[in-house]
C-alpha positions in Angstrom: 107.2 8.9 8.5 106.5 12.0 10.6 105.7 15.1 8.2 105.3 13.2 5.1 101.8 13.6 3.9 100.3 9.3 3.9 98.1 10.5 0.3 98.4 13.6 -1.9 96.5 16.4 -2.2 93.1 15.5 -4.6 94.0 17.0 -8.1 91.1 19.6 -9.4 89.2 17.9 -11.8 89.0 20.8 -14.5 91.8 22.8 -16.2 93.7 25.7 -14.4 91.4 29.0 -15.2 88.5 27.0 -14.0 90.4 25.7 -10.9 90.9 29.8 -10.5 87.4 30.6 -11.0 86.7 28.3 -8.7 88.9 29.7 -5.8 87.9 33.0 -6.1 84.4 32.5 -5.1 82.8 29.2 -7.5 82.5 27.3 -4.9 80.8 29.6 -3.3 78.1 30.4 -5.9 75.2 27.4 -6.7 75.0 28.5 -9.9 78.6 28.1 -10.8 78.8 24.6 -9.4 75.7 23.4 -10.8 78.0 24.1 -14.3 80.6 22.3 -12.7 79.4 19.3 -10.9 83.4 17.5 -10.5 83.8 20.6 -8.3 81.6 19.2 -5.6 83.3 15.6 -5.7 86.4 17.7 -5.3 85.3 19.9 -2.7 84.3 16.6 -0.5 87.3 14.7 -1.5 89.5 17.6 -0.5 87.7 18.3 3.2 87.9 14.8 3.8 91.8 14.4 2.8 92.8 17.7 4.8 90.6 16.0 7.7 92.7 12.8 8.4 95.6 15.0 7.7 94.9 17.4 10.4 94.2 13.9 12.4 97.1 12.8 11.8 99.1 15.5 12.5 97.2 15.9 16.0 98.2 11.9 16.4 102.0 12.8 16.1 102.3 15.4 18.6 104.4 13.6 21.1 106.7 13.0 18.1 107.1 16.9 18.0 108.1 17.3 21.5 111.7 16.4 23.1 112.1 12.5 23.5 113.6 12.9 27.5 111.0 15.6 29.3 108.1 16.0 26.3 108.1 19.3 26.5 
């Protein structure tokens, strides 16, 4: 159904102060992720679900647009 994601959102692999750490700036450190090597599994899995859902959404435009001019 239109605006229902088709999968959720990948769950972070580790507890909630390392899913923290890890937004403000592990993932952009080597070190850090070479401690935490789920984060990179994540990191994929989660690129790769908000790609199809960005395709999706870009495949349901016309549902978005009024069913008698689409506009």
């Amino acid at each position: 159904m239109y605006g229902e994601p088709d999968e959720p959102e990948p769950e972070f692999p580790y507890p909630s102060n390392v899913e923290d750490e890890y937004y403000e700036g592990g993932r952009d450190d080597p070190i850090w992720l070479a401690a935490h090597p789920l984060a990179i599994d994540y990191d994929a899995k989660w690129i790769a679900w908000d790609d199809n859902r960005q395709e999706k959404y870009e495949k349901e435009q016309n549902l978005r647009h009024c069913p008698y001019c689409r506009c």
